[in-house]
C-alpha positions as CSV (number, residue, x, y, z in Angstrom):
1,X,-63.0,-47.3,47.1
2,X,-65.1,-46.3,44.2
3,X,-64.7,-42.6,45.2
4,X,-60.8,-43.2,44.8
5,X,-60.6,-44.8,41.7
6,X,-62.6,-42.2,40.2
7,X,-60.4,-39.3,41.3
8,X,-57.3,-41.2,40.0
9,X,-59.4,-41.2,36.8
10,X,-60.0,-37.6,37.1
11,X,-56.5,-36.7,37.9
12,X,-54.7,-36.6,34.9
13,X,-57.7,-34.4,33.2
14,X,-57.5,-32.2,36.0
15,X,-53.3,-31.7,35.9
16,X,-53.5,-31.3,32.1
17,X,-56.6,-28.2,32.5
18,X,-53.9,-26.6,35.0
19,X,-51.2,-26.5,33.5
20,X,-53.4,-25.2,30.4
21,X,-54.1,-22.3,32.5
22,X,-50.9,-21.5,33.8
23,X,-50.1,-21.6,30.2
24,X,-52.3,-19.1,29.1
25,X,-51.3,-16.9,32.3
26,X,-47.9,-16.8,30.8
27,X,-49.2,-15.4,27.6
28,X,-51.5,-12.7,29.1
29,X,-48.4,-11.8,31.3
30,X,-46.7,-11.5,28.1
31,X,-48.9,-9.4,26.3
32,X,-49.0,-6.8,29.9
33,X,-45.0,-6.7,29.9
34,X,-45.4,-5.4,26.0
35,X,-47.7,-3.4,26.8
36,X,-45.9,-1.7,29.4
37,X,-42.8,-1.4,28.2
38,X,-44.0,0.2,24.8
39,X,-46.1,2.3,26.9
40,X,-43.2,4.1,28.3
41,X,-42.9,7.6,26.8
42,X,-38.9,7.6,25.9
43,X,-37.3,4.7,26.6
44,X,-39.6,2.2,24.4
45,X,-38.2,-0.1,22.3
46,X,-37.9,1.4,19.2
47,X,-41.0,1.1,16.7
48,X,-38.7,0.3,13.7
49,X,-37.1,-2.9,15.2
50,X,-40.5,-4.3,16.2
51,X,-41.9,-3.3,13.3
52,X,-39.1,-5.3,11.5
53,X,-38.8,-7.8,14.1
54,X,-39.0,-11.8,12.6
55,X,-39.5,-13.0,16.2
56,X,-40.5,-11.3,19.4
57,X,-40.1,-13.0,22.9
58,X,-41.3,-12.2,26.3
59,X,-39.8,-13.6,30.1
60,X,-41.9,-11.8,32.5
61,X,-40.6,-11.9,36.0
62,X,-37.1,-13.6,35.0
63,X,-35.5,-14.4,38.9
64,X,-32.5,-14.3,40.1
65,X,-31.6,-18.1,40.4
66,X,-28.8,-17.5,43.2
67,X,-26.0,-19.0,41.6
68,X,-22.5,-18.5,42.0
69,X,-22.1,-17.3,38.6
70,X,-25.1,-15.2,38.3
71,X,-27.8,-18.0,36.6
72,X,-31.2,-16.8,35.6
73,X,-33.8,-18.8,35.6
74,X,-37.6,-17.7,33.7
75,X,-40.6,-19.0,31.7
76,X,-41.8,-17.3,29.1
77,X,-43.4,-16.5,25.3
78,X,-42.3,-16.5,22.1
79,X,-44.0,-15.8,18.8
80,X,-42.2,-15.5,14.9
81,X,-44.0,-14.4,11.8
82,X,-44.8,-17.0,9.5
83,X,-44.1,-17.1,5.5
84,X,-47.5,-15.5,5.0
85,X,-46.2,-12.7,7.3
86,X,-48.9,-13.7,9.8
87,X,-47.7,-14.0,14.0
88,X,-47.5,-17.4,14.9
89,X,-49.4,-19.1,17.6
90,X,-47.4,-19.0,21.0
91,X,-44.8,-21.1,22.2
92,X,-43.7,-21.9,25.8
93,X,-39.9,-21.5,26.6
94,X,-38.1,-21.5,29.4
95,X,-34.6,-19.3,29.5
96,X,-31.7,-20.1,32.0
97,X,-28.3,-19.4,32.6
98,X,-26.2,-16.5,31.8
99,X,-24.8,-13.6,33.6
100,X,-26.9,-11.1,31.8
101,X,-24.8,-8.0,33.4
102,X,-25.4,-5.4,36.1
103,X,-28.1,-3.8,34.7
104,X,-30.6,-6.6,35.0
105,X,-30.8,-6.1,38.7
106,X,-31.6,-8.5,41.4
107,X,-34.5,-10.1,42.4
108,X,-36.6,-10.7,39.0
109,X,-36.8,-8.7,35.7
110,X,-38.9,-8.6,32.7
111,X,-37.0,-9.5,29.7
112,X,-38.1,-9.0,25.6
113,X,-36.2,-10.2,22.9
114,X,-36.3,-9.4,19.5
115,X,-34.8,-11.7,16.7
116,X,-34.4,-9.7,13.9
117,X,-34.0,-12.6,10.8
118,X,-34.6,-16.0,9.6
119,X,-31.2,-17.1,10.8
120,X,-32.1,-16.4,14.0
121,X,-35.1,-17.7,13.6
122,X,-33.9,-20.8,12.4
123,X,-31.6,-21.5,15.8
124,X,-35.5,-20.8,17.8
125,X,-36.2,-24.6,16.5
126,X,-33.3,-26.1,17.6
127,X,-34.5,-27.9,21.3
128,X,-31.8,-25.4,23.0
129,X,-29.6,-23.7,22.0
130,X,-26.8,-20.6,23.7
131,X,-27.5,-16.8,22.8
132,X,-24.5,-15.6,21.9
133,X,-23.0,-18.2,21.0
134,X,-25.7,-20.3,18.6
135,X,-27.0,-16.9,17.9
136,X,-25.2,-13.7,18.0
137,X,-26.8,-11.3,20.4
138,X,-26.9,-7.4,21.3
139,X,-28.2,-5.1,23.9
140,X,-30.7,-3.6,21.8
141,X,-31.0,0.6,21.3
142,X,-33.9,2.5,23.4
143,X,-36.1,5.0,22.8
144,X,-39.0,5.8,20.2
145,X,-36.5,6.1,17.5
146,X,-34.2,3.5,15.9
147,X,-31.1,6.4,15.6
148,X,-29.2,5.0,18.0
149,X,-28.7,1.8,16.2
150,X,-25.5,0.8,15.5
151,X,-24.1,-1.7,12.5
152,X,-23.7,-4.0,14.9
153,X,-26.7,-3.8,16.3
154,X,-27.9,-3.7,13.2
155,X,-26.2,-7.1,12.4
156,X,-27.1,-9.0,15.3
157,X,-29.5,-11.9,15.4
158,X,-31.0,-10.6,18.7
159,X,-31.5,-7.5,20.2
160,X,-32.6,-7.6,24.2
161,X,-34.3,-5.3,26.8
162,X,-34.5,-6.2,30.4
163,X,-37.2,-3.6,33.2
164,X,-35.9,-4.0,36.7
165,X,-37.6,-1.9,39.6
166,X,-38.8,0.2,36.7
167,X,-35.7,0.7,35.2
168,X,-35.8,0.4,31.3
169,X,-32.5,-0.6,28.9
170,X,-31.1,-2.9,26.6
171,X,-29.2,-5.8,28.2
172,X,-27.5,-8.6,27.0
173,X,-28.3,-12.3,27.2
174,X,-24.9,-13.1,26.7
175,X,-24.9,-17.2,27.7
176,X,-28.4,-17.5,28.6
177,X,-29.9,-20.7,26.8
178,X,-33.6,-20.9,25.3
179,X,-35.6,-24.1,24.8
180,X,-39.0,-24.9,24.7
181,X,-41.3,-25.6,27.5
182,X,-42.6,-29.1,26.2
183,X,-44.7,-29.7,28.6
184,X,-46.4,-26.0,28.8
185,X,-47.2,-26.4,24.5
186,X,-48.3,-30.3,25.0
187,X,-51.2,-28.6,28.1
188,X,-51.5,-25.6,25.7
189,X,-52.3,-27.5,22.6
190,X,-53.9,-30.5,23.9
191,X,-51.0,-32.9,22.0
192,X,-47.2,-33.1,21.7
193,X,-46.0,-30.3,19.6
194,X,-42.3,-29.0,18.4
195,X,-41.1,-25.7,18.2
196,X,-40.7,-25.9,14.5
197,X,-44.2,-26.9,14.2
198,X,-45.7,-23.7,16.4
199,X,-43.4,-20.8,15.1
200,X,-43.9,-21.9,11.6
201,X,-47.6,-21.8,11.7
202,X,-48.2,-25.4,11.1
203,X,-50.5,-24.9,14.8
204,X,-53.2,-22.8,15.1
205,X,-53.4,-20.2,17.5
206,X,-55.6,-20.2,20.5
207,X,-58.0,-17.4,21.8
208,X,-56.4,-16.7,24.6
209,X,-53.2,-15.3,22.5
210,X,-55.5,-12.0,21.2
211,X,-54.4,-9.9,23.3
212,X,-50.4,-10.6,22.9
213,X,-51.5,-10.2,19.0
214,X,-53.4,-6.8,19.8
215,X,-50.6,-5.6,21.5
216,X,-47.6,-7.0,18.6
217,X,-49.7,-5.3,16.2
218,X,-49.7,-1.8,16.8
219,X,-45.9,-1.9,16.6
220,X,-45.6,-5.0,14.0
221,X,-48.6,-5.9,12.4
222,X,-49.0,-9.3,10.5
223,X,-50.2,-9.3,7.2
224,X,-54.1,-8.3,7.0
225,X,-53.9,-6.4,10.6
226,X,-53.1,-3.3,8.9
């Protein structure tokens, strides 16, 4: 008897330190997808837009929900530079919905995103909201250079890549909804947390987000990591 009430005690403690580390999983998968994709030697996302970019998130291994209508379903990172130009600690969101077009593939796909101001930033805090739609959105250009940009792509609140079966382009997120992963921040932080409060640097970041900021700041480097 004594044995069970003290593992019901235990419990809760021992949920919360899992989800923790499937938390910080999803961040160090993050930071390997970066890595990878700017690894590769001509179909990177260009330097400038990173450099540039107000918010960068990453979907590793977005699946193929097998809906009728194409739905997606993926966990993932997000991260936007505060007003002191400094990354913000990570936040947990979850992306779903959408037919993101042929070129994402089947079976699952890595997925970055890169808002390019503070009015896309600004729709990141609402609890969900529709790309394309809430936010206007654009297959983004590739390759080491930023020529190919266009004014709209240019213009557009987010630009998106997608690496399926080692396939590398831009793809849009055309109806795909974003919220946060409440759950994932309350295990990561140790207490309820909003988006607002994460992305605007009002929470600090942990350890375990190093090597997402290593990897950010070779292409994008926050104020001091010059």
């Amino acid at each position: 008897m004594k044995a069970a009430i003290f593992a019901l005690i235990l419990t809760p403690g021992l949920l919360l330190a899992g989800s923790s580390d499937h938390a910080i999983k999803h961040i160090d998968k993050a930071a390997t997808v970066l890595q990878e994709m700017m690894s590769a030697t001509d179909s990177a996302i260009p330097e400038e837009i990173l450099e540039h970019a107000q918010c960068v998130g990453v979907i590793p291994d977005l699946k193929k929900a097998g809906f009728v209508f194409g739905g997606k379903y993926g966990k993932g990172i997000l991260v936007c530079r505060t007003d002191q130009g400094a990354w913000s600690a990570p936040s947990n969101v979850i992306m779903e919905g959408g037919s993101f077009g042929f070129q994402i593939g089947g079976g699952e796909s890595d997925v970055v995103f890169v808002v390019q101001n503070k009015s896309g930033e600004r729709k990141l805090m609402q609890d969900k909201f529709t790309i394309g739609g809430s936010a206007s959105a654009m297959a983004g250009p590739v390759g080491r250079s930023a020529e190919a940009e266009t004014d709209a792509q240019m213009n557009a609140e987010i630009l998106s890549y997608s690496r399926s079966r080692g396939a590398f382009v831009g793809v849009s997120l055309e109806g795909a909804t974003l919220r946060p992963d409440k759950s994932a921040n309350r295990a990561l932080y140790g207490r309820g947390v909003d988006q607002r409060e994460i992305l605007t640097g009002q929470v600090g970041a942990p350890a375990s987000a190093q090597a997402l900021y290593n990897e950010l700041n070779q292409y994008a480097p926050a104020a001091g990591a010059r």
